[in-house]
PDB file as gemmi writes it, atoms N, CA and C in Angstrom:
CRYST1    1.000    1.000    1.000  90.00  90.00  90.00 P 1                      
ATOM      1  N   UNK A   1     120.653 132.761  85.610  1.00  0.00           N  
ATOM      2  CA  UNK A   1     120.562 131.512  84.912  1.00  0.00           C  
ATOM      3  C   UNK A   1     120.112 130.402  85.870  1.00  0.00           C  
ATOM      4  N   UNK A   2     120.708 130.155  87.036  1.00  0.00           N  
ATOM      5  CA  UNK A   2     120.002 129.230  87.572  1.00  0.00           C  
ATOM      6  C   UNK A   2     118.613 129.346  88.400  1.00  0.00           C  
ATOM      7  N   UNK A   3     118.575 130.669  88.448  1.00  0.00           N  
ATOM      8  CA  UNK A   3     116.795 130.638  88.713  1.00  0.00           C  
ATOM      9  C   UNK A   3     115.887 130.112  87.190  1.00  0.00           C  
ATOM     10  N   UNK A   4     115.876 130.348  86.618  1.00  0.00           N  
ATOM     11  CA  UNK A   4     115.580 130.034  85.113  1.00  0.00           C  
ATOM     12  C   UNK A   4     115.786 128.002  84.675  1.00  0.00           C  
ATOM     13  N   UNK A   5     116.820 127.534  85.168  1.00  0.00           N  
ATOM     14  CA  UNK A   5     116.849 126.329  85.387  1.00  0.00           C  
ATOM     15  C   UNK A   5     116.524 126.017  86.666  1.00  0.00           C  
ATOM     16  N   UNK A   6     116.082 126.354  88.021  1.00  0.00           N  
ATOM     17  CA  UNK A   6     115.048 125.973  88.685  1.00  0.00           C  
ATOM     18  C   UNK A   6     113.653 125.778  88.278  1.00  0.00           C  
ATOM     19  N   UNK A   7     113.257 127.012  87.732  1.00  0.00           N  
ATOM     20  CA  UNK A   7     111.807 127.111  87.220  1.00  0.00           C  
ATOM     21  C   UNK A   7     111.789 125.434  86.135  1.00  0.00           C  
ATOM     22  N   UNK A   8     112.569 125.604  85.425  1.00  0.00           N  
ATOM     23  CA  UNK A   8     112.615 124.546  84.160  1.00  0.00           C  
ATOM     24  C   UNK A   8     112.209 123.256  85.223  1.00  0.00           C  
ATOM     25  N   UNK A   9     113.197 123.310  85.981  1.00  0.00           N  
ATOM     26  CA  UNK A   9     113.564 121.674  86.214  1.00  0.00           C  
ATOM     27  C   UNK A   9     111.912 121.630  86.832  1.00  0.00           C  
ATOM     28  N   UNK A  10     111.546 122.702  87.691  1.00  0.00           N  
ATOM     29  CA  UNK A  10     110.955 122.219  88.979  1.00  0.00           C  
ATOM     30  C   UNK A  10     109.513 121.906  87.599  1.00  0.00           C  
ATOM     31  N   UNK A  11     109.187 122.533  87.011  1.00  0.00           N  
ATOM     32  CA  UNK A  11     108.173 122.288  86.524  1.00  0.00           C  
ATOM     33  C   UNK A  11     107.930 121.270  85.140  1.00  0.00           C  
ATOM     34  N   UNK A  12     109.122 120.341  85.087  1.00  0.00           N  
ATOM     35  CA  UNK A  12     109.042 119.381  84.850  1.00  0.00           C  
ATOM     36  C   UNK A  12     109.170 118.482  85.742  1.00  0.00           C  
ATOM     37  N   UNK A  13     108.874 118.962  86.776  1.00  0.00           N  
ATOM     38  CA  UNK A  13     108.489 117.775  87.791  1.00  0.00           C  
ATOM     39  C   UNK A  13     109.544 116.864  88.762  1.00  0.00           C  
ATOM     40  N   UNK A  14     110.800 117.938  88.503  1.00  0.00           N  
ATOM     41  CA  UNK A  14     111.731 117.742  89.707  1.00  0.00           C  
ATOM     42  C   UNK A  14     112.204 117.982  90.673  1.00  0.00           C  
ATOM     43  N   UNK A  15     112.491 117.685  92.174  1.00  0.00           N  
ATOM     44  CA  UNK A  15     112.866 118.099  93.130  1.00  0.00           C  
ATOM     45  C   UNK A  15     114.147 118.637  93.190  1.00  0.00           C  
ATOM     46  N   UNK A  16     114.199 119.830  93.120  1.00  0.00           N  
ATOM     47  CA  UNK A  16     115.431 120.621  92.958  1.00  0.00           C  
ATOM     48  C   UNK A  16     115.970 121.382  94.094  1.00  0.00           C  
ATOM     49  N   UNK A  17     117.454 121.100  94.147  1.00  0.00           N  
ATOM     50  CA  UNK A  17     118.097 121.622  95.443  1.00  0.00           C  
ATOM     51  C   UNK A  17     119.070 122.381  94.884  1.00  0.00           C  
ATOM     52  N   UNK A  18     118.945 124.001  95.236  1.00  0.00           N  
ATOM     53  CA  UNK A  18     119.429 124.800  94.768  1.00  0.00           C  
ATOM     54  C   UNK A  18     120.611 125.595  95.789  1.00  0.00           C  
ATOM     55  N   UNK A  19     121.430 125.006  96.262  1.00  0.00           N  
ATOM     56  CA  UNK A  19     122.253 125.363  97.688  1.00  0.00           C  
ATOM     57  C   UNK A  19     122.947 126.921  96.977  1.00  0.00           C  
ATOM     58  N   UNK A  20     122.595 127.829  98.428  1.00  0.00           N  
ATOM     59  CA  UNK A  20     123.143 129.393  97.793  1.00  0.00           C  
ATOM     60  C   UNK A  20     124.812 129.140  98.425  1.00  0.00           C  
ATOM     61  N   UNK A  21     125.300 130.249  97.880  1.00  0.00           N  
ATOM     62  CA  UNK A  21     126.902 130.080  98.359  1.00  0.00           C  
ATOM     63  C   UNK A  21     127.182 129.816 100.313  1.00  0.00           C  
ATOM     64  N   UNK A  22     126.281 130.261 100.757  1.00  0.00           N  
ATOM     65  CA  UNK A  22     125.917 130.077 102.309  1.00  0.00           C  
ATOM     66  C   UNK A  22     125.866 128.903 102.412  1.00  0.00           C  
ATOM     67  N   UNK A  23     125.209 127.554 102.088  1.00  0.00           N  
ATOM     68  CA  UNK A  23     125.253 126.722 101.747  1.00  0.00           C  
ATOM     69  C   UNK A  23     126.150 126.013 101.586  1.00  0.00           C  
ATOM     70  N   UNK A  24     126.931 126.084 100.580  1.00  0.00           N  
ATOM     71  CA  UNK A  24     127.533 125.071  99.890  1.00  0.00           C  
ATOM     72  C   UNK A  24     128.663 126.030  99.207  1.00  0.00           C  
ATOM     73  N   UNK A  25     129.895 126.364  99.682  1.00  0.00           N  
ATOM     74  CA  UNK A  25     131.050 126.505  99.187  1.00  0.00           C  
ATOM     75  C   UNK A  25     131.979 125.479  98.495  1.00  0.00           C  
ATOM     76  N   UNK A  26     131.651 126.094  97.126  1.00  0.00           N  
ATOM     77  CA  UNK A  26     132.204 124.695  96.203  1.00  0.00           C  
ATOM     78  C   UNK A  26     133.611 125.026  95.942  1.00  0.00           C  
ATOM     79  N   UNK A  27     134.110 126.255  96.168  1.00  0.00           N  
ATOM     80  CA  UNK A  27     136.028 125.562  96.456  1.00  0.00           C  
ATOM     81  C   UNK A  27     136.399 125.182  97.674  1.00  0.00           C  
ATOM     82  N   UNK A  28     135.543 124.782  98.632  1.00  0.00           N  
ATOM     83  CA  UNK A  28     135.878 124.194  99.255  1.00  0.00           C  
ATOM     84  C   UNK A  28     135.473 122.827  99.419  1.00  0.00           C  
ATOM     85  N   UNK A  29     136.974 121.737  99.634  1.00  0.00           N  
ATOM     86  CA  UNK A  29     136.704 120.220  99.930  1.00  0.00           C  
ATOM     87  C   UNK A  29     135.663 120.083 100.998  1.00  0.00           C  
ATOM     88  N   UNK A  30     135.602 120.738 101.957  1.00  0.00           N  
ATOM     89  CA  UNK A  30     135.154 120.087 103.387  1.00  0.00           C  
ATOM     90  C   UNK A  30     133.518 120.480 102.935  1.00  0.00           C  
ATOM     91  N   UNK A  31     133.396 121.611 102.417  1.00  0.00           N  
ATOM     92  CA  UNK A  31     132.049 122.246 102.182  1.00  0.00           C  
ATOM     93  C   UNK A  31     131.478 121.319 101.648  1.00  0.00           C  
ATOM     94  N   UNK A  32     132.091 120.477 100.124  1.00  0.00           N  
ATOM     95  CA  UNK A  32     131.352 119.965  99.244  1.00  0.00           C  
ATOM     96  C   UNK A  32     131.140 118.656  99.783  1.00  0.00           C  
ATOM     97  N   UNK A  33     131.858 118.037 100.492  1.00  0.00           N  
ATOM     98  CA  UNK A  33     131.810 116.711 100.939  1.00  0.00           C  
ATOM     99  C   UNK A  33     130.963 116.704 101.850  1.00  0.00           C  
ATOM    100  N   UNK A  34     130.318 117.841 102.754  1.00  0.00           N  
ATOM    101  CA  UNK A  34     129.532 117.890 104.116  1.00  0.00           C  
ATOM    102  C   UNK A  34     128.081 117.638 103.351  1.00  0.00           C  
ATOM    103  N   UNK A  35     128.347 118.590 102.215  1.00  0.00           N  
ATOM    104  CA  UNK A  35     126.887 119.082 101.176  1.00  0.00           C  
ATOM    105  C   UNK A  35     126.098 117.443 100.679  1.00  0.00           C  
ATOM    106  N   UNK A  36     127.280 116.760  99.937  1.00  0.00           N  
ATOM    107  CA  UNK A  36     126.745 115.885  99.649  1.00  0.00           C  
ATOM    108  C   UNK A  36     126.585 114.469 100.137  1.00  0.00           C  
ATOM    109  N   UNK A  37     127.254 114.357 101.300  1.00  0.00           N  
ATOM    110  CA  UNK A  37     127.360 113.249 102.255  1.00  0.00           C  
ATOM    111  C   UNK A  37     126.048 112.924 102.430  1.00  0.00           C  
ATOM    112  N   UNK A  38     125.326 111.923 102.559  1.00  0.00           N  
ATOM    113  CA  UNK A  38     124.312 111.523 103.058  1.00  0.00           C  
ATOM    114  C   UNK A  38     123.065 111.935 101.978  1.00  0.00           C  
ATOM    115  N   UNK A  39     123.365 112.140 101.354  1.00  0.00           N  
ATOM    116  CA  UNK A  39     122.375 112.191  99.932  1.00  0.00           C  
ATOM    117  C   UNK A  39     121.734 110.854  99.381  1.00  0.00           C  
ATOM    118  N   UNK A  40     120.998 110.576  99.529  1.00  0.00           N  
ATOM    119  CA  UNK A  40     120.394 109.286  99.394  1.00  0.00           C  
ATOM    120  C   UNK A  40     120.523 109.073  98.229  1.00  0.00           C  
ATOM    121  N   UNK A  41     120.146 110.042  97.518  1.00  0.00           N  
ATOM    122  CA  UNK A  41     120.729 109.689  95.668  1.00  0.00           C  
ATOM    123  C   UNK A  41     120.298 111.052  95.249  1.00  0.00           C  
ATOM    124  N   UNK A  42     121.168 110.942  93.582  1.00  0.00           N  
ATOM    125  CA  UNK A  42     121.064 111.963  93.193  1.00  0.00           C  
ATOM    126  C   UNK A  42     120.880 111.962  91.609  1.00  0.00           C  
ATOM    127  N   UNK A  43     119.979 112.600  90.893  1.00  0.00           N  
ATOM    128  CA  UNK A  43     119.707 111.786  89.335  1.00  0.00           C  
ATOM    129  C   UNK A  43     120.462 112.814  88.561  1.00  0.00           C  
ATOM    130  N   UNK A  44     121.042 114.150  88.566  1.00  0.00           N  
ATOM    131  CA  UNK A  44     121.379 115.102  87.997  1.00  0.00           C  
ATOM    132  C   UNK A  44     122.383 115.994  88.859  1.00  0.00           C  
ATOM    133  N   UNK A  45     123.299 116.941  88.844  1.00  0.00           N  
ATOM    134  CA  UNK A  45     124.105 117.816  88.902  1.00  0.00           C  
ATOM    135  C   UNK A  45     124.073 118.815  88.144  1.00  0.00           C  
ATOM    136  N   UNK A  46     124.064 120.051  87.840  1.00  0.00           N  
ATOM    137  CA  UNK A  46     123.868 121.244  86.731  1.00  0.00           C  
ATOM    138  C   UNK A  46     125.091 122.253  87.913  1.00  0.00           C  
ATOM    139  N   UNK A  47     126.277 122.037  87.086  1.00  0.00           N  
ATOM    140  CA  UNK A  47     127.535 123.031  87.876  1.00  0.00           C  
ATOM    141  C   UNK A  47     127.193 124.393  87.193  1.00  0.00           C  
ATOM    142  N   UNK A  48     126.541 125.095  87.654  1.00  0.00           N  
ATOM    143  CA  UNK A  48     125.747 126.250  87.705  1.00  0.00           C  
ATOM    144  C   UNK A  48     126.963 127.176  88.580  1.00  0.00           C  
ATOM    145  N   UNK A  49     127.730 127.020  89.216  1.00  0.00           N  
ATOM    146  CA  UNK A  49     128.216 127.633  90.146  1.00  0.00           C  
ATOM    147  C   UNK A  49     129.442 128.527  88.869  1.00  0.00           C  
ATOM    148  N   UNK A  50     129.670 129.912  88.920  1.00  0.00           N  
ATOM    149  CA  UNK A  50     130.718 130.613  88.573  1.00  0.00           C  
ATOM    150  C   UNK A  50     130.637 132.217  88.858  1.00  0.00           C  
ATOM    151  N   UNK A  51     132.070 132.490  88.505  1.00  0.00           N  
ATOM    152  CA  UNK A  51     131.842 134.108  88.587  1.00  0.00           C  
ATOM    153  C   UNK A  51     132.810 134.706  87.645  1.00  0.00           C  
ATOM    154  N   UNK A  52     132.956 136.150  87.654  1.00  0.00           N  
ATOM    155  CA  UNK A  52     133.862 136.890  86.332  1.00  0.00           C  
ATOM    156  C   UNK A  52     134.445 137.833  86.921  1.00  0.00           C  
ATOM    157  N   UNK A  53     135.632 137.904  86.751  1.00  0.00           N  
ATOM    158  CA  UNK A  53     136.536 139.325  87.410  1.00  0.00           C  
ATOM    159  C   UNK A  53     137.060 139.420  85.530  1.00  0.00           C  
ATOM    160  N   UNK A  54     136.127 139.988  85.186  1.00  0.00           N  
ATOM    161  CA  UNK A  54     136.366 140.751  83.330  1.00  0.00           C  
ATOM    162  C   UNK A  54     137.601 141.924  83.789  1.00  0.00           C  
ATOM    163  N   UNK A  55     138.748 141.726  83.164  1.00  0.00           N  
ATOM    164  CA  UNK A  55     139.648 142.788  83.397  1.00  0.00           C  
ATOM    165  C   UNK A  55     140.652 142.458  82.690  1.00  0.00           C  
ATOM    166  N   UNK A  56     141.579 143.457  81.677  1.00  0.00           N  
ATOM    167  CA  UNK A  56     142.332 143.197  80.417  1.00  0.00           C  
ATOM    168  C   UNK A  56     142.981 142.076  81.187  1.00  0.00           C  
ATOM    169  N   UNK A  57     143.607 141.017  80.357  1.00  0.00           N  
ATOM    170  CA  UNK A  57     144.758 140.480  81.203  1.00  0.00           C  
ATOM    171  C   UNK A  57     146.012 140.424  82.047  1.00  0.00           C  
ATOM    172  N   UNK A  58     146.621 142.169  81.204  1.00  0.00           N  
ATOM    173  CA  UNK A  58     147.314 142.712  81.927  1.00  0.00           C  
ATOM    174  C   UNK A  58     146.885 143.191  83.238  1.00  0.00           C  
ATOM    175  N   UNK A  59     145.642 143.373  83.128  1.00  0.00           N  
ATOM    176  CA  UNK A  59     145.443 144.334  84.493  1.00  0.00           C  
ATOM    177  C   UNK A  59     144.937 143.342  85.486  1.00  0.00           C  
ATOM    178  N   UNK A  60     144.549 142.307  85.045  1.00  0.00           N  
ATOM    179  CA  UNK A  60     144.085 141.306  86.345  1.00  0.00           C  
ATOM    180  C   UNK A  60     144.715 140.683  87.193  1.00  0.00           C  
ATOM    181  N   UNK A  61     144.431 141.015  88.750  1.00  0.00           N  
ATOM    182  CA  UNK A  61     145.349 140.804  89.476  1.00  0.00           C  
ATOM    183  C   UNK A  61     145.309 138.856  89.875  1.00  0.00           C  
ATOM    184  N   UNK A  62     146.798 138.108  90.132  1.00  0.00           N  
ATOM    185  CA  UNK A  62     146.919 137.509  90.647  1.00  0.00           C  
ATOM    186  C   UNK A  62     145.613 136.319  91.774  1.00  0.00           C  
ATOM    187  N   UNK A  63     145.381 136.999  92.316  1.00  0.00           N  
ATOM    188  CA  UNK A  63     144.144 137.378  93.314  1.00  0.00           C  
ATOM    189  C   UNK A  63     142.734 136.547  92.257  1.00  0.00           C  
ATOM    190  N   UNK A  64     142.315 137.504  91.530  1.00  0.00           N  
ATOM    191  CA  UNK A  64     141.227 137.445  90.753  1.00  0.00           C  
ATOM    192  C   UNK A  64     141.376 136.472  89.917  1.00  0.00           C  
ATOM    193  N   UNK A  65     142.278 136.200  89.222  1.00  0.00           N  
ATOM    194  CA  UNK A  65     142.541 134.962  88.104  1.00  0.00           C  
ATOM    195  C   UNK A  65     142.027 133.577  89.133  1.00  0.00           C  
ATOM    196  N   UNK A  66     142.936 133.752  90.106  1.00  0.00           N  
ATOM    197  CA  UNK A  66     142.634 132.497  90.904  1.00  0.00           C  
ATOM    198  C   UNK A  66     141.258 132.051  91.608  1.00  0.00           C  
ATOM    199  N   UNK A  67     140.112 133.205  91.749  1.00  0.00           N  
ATOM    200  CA  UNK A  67     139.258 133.274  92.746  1.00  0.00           C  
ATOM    201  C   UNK A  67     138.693 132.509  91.298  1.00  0.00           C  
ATOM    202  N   UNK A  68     138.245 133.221  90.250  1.00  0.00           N  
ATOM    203  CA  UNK A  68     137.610 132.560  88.802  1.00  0.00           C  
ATOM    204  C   UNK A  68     138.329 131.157  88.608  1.00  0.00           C  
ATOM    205  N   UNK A  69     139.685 130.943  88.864  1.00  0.00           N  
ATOM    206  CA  UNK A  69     139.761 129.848  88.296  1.00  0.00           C  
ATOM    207  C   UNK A  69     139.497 128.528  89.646  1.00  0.00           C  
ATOM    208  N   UNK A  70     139.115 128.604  90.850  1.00  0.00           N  
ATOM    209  CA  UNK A  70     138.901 128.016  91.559  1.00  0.00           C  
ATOM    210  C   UNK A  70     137.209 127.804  92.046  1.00  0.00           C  
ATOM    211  N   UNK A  71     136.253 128.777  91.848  1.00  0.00           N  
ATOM    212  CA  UNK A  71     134.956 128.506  91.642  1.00  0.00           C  
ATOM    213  C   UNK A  71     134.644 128.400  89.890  1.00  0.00           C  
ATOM    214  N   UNK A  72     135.309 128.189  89.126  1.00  0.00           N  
ATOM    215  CA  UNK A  72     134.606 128.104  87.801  1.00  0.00           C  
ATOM    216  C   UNK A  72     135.160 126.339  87.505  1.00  0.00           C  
ATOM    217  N   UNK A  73     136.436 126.240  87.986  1.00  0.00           N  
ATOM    218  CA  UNK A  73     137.151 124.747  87.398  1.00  0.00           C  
ATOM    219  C   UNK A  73     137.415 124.013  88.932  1.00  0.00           C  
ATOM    220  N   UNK A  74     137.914 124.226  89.630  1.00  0.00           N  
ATOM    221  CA  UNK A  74     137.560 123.627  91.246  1.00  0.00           C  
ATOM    222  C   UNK A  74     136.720 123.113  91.472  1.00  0.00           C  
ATOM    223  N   UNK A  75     135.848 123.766  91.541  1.00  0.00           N  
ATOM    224  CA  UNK A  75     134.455 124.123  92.065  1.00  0.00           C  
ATOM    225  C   UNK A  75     133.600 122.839  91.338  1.00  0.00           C  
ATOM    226  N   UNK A  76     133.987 123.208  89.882  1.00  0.00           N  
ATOM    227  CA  UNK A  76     133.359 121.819  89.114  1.00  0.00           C  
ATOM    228  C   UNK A  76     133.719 120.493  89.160  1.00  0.00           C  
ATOM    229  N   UNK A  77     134.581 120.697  89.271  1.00  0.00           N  
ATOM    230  CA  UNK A  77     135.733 119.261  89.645  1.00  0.00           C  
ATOM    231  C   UNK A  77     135.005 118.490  91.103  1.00  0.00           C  
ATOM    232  N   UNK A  78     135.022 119.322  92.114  1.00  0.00           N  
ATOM    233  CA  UNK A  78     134.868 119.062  93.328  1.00  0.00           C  
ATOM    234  C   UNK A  78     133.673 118.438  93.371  1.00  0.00           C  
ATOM    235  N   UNK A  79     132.345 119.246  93.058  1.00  0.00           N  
ATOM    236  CA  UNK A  79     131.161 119.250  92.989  1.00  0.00           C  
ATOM    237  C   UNK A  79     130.983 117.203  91.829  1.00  0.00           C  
ATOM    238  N   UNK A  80     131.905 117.561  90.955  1.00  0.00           N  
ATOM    239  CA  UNK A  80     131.503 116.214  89.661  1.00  0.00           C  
ATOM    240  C   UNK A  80     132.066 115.455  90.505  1.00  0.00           C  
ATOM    241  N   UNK A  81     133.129 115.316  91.142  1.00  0.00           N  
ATOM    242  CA  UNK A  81     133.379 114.155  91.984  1.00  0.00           C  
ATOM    243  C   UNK A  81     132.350 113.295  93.273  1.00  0.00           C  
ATOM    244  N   UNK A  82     132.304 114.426  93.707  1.00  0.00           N  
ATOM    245  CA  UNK A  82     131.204 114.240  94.853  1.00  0.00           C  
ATOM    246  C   UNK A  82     130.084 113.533  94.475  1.00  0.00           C  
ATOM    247  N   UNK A  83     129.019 113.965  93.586  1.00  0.00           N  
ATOM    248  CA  UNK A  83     128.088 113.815  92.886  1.00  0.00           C  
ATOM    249  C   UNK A  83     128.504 112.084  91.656  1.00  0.00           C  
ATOM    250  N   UNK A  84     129.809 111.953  91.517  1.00  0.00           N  
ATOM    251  CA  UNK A  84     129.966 110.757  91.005  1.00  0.00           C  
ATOM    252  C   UNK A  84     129.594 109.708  92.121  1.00  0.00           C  
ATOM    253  N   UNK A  85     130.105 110.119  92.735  1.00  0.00           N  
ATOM    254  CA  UNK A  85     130.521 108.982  94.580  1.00  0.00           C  
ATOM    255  C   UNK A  85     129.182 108.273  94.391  1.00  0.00           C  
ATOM    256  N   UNK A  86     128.116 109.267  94.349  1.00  0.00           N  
ATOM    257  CA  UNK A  86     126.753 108.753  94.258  1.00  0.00           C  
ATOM    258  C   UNK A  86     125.916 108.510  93.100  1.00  0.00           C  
ATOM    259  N   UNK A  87     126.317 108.682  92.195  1.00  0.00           N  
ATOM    260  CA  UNK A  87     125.933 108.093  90.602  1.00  0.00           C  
ATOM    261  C   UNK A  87     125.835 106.936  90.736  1.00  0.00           C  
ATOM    262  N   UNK A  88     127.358 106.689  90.653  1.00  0.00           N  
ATOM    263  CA  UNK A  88     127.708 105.511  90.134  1.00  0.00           C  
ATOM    264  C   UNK A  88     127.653 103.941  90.661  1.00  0.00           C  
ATOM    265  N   UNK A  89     127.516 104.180  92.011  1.00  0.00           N  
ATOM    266  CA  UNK A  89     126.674 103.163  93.314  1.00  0.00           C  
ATOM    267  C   UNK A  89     124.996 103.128  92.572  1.00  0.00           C  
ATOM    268  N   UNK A  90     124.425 104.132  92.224  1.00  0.00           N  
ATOM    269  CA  UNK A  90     123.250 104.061  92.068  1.00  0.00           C  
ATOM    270  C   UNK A  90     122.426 103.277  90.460  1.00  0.00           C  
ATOM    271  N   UNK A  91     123.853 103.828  90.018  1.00  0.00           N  
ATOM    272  CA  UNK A  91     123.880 103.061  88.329  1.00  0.00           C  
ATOM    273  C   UNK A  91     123.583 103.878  87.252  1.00  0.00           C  
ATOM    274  N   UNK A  92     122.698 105.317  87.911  1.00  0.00           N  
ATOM    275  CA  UNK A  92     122.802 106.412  86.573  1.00  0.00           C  
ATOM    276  C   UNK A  92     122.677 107.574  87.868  1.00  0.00           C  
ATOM    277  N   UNK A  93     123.046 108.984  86.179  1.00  0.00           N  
ATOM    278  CA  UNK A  93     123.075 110.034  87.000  1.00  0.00           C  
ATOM    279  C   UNK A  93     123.005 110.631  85.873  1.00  0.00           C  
ATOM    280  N   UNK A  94     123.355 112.592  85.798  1.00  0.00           N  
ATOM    281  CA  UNK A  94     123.675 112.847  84.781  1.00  0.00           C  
ATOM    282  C   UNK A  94     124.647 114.012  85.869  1.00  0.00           C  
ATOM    283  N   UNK A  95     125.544 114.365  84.584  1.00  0.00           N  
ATOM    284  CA  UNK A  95     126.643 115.875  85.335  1.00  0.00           C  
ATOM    285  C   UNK A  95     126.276 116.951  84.028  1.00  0.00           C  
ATOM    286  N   UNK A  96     125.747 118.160  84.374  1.00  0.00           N  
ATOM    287  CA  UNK A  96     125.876 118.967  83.492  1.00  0.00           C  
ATOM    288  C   UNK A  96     126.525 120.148  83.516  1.00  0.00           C  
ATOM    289  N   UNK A  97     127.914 120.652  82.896  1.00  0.00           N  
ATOM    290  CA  UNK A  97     128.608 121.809  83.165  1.00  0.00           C  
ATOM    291  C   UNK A  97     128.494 122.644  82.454  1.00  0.00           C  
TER     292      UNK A  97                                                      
END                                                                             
């Protein structure tokens, strides 16, 4: 999916920064704050970032609930905050989750 919204964006004519998990670890605070520090501005966000540990509920371990629920809702949180810091100084933006 987000190669597919690269292609989109880029060929409507936007400069798109597509940070791989090497990059930009979005449950992490320090990661996301390094990522977006010094961003001169930013017109859009697309929290593209998630993953799936599919497993009955009974059977899903501890472990796995948390890894999904910290890059799927963390991750977004972290990332929409960050990305506000610089919106809203700028006067628009958009967040898309």
């Amino acid at each position: 999916m987000a190669r597919a919204i690269r292609r989109h964006l880029e060929a409507e004519g936007w400069r798109v920064m597509a940070p791989g998990r090497a990059a930009l670890d979005v449950t992490s605070s320090r990661s996301v704050s390094n990522y977006f520090t010094g961003l001169p501005s930013l017109d859009l966000l697309v929290n593209n970032a998630g993953v799936r540990r599919d497993a009955i509920l009974h059977q899903q371990s501890g472990e796995e609930a948390a890894e999904v629920i910290d890059v799927n809702l963390r991750g977004t949180f972290l990332c929409s905050r960050a990305a506000a810091g610089i919106m809203i100084p700028q006067g628009f933006g958009h967040i898309v989750n």
